[in-house]
TORDREN-624542 format. One record per residue: residue in one letter; x, y, z of N, C-alpha, C in turn; residue number from 1. Coordinates in steps of 0.1 Angstrom, whole numbers, plus 2048, in hexadecimal, padded with zeros to 3 digits. Layout:
<domis>
   residu    nu    nv    nw   cau   cav   caw    cu    cv    cw   num
        A     X     Y     Z     X     Y     Z     X     Y     Z   NUM
...
</domis>
This chain:
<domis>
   residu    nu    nv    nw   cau   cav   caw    cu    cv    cw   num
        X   12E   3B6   0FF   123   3B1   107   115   3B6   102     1
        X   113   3C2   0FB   10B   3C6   0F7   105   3BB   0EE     2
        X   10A   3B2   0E7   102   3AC   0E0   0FB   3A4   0E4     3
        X   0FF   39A   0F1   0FB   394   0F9   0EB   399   101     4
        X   0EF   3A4   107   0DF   3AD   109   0D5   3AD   0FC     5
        X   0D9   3AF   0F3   0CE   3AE   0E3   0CB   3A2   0E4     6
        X   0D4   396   0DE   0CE   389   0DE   0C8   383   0E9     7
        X   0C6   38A   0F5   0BB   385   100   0B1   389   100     8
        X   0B3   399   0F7   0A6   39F   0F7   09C   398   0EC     9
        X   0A1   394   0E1   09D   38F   0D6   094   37B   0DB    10
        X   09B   37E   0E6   093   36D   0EC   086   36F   0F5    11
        X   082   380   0F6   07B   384   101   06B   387   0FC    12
        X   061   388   106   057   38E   100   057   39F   0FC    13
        X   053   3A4   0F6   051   3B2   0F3   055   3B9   0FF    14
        X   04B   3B7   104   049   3C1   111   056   3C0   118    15
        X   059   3B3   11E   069   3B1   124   072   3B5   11C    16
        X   078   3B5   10E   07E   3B9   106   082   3C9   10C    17
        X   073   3D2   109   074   3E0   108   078   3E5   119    18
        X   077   3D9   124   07A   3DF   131   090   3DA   133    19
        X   091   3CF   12A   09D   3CD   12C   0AA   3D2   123    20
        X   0A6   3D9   115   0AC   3E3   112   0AB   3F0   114    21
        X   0A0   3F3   11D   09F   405   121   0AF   409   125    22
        X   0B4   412   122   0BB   41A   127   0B8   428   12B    23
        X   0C2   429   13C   0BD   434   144   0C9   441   141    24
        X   0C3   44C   13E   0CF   455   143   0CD   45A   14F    25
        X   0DB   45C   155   0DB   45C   165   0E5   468   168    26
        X   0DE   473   172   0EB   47C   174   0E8   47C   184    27
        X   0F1   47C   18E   0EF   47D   19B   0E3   475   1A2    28
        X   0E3   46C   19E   0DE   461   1A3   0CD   461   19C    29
        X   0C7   46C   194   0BB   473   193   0BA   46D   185    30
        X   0B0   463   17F   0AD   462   171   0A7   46D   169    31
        X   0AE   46F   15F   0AD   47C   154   0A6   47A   14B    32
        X   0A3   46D   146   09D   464   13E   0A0   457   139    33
        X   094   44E   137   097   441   130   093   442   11F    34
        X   09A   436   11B   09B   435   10E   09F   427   106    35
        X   097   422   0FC   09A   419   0F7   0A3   41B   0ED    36
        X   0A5   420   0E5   0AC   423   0DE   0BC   42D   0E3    37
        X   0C8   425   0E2   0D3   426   0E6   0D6   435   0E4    38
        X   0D5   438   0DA   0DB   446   0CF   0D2   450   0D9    39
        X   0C5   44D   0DD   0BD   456   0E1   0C5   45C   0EE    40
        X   0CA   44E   0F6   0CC   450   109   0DA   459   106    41
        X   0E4   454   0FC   0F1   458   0F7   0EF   469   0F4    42
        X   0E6   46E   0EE   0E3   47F   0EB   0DE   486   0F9    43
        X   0D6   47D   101   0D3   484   10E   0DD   487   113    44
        X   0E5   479   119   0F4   47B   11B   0FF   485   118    45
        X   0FE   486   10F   106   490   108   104   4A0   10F    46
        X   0FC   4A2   10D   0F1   4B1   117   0F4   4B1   125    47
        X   0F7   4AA   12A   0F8   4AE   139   106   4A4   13E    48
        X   10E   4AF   13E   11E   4A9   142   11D   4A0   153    49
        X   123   496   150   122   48D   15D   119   47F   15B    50
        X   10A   483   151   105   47B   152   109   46A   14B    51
        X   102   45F   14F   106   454   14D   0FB   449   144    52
        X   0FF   442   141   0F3   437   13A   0F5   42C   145    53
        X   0EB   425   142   0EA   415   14B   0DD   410   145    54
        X   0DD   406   147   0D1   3FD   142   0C6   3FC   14F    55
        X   0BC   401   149   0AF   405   153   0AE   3F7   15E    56
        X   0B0   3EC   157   0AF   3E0   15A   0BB   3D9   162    57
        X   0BD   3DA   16C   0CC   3DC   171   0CE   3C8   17C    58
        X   0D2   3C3   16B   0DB   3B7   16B   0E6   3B8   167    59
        X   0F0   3B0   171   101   3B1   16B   100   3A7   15E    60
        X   107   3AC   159   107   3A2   148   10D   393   14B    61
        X   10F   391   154   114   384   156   107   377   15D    62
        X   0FE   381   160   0F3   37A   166   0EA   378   15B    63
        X   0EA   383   14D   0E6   380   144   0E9   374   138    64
        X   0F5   371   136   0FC   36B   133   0F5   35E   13A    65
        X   0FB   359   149   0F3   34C   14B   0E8   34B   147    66
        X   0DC   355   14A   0CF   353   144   0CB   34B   136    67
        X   0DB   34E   131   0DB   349   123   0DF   33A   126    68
        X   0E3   335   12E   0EA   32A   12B   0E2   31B   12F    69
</domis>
């Protein structure tokens, strides 16, 4: 599904682009930090056991998908 999110991003203006791939790292409900770059949120992650990623931008991929269609 991941690629699905890219190729929407790639339909988008800049600015929307950089707000609909942000990725959040998330521990206890508290954001730790955002990040565009995947590798970046994935090494925060790593540092603090528990924590989680999600897309800053919080659409189910299936609503994305239609947007496509």
């Amino acid at each position: 599904m991941r690629a699905v999110w890219l190729f929407s991003a790639r339909q988008m203006l800049p600015e929307s682009a950089e707000l609909f791939n942000r990725r959040d790292v998330v521990l206890g409900g508290k954001t730790l930090g955002s990040f565009q770059d995947p590798a970046e949120a994935e090494q925060l992650a790593e540092q603090h056991s528990g924590a989680r990623i999600g897309h800053a931008f919080r659409v189910p991929t299936r609503v994305v998908v239609e947007l496509l269609g």
